[in-house]
Structure formats: C-alpha cells, structure tokens
C-alpha positions as a Python dict, from the first residue, in 0.01 Angstrom:
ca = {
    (1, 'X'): (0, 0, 0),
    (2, 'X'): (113, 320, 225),
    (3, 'X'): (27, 637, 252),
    (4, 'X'): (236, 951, 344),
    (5, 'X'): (160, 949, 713),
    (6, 'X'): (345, 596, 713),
    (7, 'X'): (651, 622, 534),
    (8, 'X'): (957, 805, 570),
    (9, 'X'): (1008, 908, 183),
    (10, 'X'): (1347, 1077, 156),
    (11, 'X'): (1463, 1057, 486),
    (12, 'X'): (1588, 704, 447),
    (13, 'X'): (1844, 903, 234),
    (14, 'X'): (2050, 1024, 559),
    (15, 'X'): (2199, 696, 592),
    (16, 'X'): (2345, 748, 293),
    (17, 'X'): (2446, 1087, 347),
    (18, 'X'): (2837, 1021, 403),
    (19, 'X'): (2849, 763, 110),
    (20, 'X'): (2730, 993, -151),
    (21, 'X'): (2920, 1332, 54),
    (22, 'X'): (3231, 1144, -51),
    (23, 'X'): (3227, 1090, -406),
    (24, 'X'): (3081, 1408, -440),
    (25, 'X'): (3359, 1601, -625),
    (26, 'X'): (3430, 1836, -935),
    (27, 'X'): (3752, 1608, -981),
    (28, 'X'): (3528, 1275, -1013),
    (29, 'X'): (3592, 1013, -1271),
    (30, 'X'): (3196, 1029, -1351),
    (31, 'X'): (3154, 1344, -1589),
    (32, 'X'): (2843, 1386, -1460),
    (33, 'X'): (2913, 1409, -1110),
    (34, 'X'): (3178, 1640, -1169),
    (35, 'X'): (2932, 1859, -1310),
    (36, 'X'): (2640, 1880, -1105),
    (37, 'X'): (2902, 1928, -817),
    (38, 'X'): (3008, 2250, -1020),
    (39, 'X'): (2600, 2353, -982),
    (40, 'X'): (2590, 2215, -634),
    (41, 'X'): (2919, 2191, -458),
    (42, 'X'): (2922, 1950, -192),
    (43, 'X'): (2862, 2206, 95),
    (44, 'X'): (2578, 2332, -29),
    (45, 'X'): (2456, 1924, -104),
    (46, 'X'): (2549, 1876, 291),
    (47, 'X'): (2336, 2163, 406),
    (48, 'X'): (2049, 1997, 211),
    (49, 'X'): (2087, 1645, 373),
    (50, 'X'): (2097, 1842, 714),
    (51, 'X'): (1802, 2064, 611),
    (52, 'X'): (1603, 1722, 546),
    (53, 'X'): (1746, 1540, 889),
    (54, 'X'): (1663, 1829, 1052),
    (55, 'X'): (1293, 1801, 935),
    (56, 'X'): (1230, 1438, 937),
    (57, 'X'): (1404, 1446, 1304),
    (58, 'X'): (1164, 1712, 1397),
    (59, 'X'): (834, 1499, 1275),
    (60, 'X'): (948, 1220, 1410),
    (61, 'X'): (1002, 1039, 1035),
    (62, 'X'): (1373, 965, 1209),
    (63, 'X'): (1479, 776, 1495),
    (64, 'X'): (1837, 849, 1686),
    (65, 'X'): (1867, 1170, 1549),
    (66, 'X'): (2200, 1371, 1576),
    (67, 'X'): (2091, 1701, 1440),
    (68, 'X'): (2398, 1962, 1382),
    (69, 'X'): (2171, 2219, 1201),
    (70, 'X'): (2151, 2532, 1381),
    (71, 'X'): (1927, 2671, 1136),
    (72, 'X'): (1625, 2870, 1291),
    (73, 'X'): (1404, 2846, 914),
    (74, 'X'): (1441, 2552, 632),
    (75, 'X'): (1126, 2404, 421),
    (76, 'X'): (914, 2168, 601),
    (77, 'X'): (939, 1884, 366),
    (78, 'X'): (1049, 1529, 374),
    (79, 'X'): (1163, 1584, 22),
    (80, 'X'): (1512, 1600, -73),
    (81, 'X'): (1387, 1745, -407),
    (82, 'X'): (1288, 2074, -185),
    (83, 'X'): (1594, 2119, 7),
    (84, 'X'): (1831, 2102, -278),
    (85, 'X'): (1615, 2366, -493),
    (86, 'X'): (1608, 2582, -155),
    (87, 'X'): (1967, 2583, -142),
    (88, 'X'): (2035, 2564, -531),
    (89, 'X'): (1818, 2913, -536),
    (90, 'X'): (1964, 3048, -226),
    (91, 'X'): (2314, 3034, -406),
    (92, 'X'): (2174, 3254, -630),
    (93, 'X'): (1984, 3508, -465),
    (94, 'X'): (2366, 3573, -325),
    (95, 'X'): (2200, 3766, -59),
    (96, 'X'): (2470, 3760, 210),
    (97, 'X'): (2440, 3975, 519),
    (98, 'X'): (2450, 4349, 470),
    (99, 'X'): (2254, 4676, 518),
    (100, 'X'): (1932, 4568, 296),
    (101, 'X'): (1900, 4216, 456),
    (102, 'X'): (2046, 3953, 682),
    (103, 'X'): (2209, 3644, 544),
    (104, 'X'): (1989, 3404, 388),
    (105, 'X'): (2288, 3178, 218),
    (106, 'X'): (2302, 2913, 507),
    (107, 'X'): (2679, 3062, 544),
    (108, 'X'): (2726, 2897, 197),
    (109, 'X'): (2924, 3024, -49),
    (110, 'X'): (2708, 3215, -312),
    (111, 'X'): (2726, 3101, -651),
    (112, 'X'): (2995, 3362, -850),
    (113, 'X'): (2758, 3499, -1100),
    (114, 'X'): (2457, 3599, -840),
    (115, 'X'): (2683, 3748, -617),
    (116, 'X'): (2833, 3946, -933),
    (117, 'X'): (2446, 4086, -985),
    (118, 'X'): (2359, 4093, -625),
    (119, 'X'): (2623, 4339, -604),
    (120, 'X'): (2567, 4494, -844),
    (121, 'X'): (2228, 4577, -892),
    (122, 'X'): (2211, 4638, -432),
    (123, 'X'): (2472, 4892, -497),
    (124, 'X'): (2328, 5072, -754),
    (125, 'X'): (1993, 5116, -567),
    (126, 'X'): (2126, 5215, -299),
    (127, 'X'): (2373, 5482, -455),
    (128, 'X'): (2210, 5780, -342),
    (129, 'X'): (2422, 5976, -625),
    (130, 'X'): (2245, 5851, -936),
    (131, 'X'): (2367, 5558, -1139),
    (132, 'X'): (2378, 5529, -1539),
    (133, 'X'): (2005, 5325, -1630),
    (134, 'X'): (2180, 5264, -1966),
    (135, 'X'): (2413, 5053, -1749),
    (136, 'X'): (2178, 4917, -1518),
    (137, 'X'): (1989, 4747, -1869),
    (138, 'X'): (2314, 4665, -2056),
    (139, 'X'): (2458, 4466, -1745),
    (140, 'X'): (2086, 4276, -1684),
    (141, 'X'): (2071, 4183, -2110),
    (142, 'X'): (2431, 4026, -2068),
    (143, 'X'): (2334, 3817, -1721),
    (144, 'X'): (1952, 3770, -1745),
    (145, 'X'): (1924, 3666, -2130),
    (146, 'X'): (1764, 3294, -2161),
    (147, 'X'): (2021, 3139, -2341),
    (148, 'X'): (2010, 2755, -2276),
    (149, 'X'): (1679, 2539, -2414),
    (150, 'X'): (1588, 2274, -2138),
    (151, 'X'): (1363, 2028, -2241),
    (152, 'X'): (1040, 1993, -2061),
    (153, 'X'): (1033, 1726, -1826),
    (154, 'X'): (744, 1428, -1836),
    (155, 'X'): (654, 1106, -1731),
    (156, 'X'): (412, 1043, -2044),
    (157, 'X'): (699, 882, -2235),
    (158, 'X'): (1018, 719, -2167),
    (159, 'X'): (1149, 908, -2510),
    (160, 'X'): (1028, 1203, -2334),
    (161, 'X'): (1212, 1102, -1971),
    (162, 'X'): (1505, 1082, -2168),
    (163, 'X'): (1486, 1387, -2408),
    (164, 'X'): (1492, 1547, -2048),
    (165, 'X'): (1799, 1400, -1929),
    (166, 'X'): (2011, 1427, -2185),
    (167, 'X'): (1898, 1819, -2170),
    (168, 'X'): (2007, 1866, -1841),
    (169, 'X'): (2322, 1724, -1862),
    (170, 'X'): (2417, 1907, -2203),
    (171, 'X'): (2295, 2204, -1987),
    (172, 'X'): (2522, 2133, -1694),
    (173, 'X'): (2825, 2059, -1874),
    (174, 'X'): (2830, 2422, -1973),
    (175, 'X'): (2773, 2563, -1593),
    (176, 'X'): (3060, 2799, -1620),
    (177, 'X'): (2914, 2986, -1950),
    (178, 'X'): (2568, 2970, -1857),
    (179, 'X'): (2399, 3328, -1752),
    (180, 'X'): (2230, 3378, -1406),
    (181, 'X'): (1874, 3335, -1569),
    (182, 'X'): (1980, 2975, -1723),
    (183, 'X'): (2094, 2865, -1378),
    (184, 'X'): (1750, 2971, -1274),
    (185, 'X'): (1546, 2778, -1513),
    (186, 'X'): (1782, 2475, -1428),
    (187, 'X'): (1656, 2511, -1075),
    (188, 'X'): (1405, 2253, -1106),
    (189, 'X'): (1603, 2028, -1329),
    (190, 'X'): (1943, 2007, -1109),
    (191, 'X'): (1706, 1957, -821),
    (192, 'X'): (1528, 1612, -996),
    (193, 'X'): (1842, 1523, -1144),
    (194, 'X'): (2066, 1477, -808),
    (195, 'X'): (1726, 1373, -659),
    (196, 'X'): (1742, 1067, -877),
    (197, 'X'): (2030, 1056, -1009),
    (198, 'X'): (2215, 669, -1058),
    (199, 'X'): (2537, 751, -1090),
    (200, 'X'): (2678, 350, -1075),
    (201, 'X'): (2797, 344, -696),
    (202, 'X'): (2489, 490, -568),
    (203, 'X'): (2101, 469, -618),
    (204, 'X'): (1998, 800, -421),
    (205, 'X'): (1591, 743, -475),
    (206, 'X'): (1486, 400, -458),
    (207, 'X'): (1124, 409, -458),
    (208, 'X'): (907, 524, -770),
    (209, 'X'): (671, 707, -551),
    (210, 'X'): (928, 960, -390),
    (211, 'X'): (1034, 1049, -749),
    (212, 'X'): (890, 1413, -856),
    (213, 'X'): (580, 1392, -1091),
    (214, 'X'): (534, 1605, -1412),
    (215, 'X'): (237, 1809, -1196),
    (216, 'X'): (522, 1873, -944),
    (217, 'X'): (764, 1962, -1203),
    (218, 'X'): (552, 2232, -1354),
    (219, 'X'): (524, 2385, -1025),
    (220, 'X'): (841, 2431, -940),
    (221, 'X'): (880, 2581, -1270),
    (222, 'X'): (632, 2849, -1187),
    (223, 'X'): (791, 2903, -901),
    (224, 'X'): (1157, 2992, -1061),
    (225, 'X'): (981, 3179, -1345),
    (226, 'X'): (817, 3374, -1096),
    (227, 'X'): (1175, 3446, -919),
    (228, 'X'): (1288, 3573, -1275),
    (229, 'X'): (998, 3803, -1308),
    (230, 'X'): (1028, 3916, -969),
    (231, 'X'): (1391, 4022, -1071),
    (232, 'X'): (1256, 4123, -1449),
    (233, 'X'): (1038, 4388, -1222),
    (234, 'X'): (1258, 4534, -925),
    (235, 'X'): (1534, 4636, -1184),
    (236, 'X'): (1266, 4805, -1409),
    (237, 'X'): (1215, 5002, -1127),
    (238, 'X'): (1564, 5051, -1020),
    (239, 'X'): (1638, 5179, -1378),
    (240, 'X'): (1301, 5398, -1344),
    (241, 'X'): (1456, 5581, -990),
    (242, 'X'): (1773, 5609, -1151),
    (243, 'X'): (1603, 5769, -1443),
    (244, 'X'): (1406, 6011, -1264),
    (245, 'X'): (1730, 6094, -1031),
    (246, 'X'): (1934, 6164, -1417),
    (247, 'X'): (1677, 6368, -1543),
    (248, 'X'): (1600, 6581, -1258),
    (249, 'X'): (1950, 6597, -1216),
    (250, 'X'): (2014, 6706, -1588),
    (251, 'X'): (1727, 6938, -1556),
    (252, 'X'): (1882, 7146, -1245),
    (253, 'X'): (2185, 7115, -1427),
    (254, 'X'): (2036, 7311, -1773),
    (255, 'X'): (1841, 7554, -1554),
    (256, 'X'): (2096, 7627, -1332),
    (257, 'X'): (2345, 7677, -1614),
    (258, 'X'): (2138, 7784, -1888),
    (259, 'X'): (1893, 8002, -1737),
    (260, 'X'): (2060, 8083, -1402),
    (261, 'X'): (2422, 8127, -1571),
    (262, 'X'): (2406, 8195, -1930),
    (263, 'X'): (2038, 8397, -1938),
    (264, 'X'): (2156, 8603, -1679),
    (265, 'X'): (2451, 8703, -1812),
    (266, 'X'): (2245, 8775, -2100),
    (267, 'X'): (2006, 8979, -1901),
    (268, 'X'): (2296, 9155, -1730),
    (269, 'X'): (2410, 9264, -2071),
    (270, 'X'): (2118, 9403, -2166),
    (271, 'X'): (2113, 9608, -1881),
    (272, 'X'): (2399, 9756, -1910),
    (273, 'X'): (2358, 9799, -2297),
    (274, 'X'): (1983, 9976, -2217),
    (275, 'X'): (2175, 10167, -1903),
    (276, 'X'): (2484, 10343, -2158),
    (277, 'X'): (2256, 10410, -2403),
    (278, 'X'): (1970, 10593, -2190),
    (279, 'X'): (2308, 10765, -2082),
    (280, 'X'): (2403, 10863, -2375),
    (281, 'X'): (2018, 10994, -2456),
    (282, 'X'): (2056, 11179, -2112),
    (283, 'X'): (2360, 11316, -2220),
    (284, 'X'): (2250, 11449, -2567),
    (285, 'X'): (1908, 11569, -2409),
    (286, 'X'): (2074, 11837, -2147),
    (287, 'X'): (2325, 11939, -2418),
    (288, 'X'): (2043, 12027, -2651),
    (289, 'X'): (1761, 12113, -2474),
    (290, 'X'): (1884, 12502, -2450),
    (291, 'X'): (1963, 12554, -2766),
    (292, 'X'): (1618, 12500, -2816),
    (293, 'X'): (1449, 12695, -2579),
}
C-alpha cells in the first residue's frame, strides 16, 4: 500500500506527453480522438501537461525537470483531471486581455462560442449608451439553453460506467452544435474522459487509484453549475442596468417631448388665445363705457 505523500499519481503521465501530443488530432483515424480534440485542441492539451510538470516539478513529485511554463498561477494539483478542466473552462470564459481584465486564456485560443458571448455580453455592459435588454435575453436563451442530457457519472455499476461513456461521446460528437452552457456541463466529463481515456495506442491512467471517484465527480459538477449561475446572475443584472438606462432614457425622452415640447406649445396657445381675447374685452370695454356714462 501507498499513500499520497509517496506516489507521483499523474505526473508519471509527462513521459508520455509527446506520445499522446502526436496522435492528438481532429483528422485522426479514431472518431473519438478526433472529437475530444475538437473540445480540447492539442494546444490547449499541451498547456495542461505543462501546467501538471510544472507542479509536480515544483513539489518535487519529478526528477530532471525541464519546465517551459512561464505561467505565474496554475492549480496546485498532481492531477491531470484538474489541469485539463482549468484549461477546458478557461477556453470558455474567453476572457482575453482587455479593459475589464487581463488575459486569463494561457495565450490559448478561446473556444469560438465563449468568445462570441464574452464579447458580447463585455460590450454591452460597458456601452455607456444603453443597449436593447430584449436583446441582451434573446442572445443568452439561444447560447445558455441546456440542450444536451449527460448521464451522471458512477462507479456503483459497470452498466452505470458505461451509460456514462457512451453519453459523453454522443455528446462530443456534436461539439460544433452544442450551446456554451452544454460545453459547460461537459466540463467535468471531457476532463475524466481524456483523463482515462484508452484510445488503443495509449493507456493515459494506469492506476485505479488516480482515476476520479463519483464524490469527486459531483464536485466538479458543483463547481461548473456554479460557473453557470454565476453567468445566469451577472447578465440579470446587466439586463437590469440596461433597463433602468432605457427607461430613464424613455422617460426624459416623453417629458422632454411631451411636457417640455408639446404641453408648452399647448400652454403657449392658451396664452395667446386668453391674451386676444382679454384684447378684444379691452377693446369693447373703452368703446362702450361712455355711452354709458
């Protein structure tokens, strides 16, 4: 038996780093492969395996280390499972340097349909002029509706294992036509999946301990559903600014042209109706007045 302090877990991987690198292509022969590299293209797998060399060189897990990652904050975890769901959900987040933030992508390319919202919704917050709420909410409903049904995963079963795993690679076949919040919920699975993924020329985890447990599982799921609430919540209140912003705007705009414009005309009117006839009163008044004295 060995405990955690003793073992390397994961970052025996790194040897292997090159070996699976290579075959790691949205042109491979294996289907699967091809897919999951469409989820995780093989940059952002690379910054994952130097996330975890960096780590397990830095606690000592690794011996002649060559460590190329210039990265100043990565998760402190001997897990490949962790690194590839930090970079998996950075890709999403799309939050590439700008006014708002710096860049948190790893200088990875951000996955098409987060940057698409990331723009999107960072531009309309910060548009100073008002932006439409009703098109705020229409363009979160078409990218943030749950769409794709994963199957739980858990180790009670092996009919349940596999329930799972035939989920996730339905789900993955479909990457391209999947909305921003299904690539969320997938987090968790993509991460497991590459993390133990047999693929015929490679065994990635070889040891039934390193493998994530159903407990584990969960957790990261309450993690990613908490990212999609977190979302869920700072677009409600985007859309409740922008609201505010279009109805004070549409208020100055009826006072100013109602009231201001239109009711003073009005008022104007009136004056000068009140003023000719008080004239004409005047008039009548003088004319008559010695006739009857």
């Amino acid at each position: 038996m060995t405990f955690a302090a003793d073992t390397d877990w994961d970052c025996s991987i790194i040897f292997s780093k090159n070996d699976i690198l290579s075959k790691w292509d949205e042109n491979n022969e294996n289907e699967i492969v091809a897919n999951l590299a469409q989820a995780m293209p093989r940059k952002a797998l690379e910054k994952a395996f130097d996330n975890l060399n960096a780590y397990c060189c830095a606690t000592k897990k690794t011996k002649n280390c060559n460590i190329t990652n210039d990265n100043k904050f990565y998760p402190e975890s001997i897990f490949l499972f962790d690194h590839i769901l930090d970079v998996y959900l950075r890709r999403l987040d799309a939050k590439q340097q700008n006014d708002n933030w710096d860049d948190l992508l790893y200088d990875l390319e951000p996955d098409l349909s987060g940057k698409d919202w990331r723009d999107f919704i960072t531009n309309r917050a910060n548009d100073i002029n008002g932006s439409l709420p009703l098109e705020i909410n229409e363009k979160y409903k078409n990218m943030w509706t749950y769409t794709q049904n994963i199957s739980q995963f858990s180790s009670n079963y092996w009919t349940d294992m596999d329930n799972w795993k035939i989920s996730v690679e339905n789900a993955i076949k479909l990457n391209d036509s999947r909305t921003l919040r299904d690539k969320y919920n997938l987090a968790c699975d993509v991460a497991k999946y590459i993390g133990e993924l047999n693929t015929g020329w490679i065994r990635i985890q070889t040891s039934e301990a390193n493998k994530i447990t159903t407990q584990e599982y969960v957790l990261c799921k309450n993690l990613t559903n908490n990212r999609i609430q977190n979302e869920n919540i700072y677009t409600k209140t985007v859309l409740m600014q922008k609201a505010n912003v279009l109805l004070w705007s549409n208020m100055k705009s009826y006072l100013g042209n109602y009231f201001v414009s239109n009711k003073l005309s009005d008022l104007q009117k009136l004056v000068f109706d009140i003023n000719t006839s008080l004239y004409e009163v005047n008039k009548a008044i003088i004319t008559l007045t010695p006739r009857c004295s």
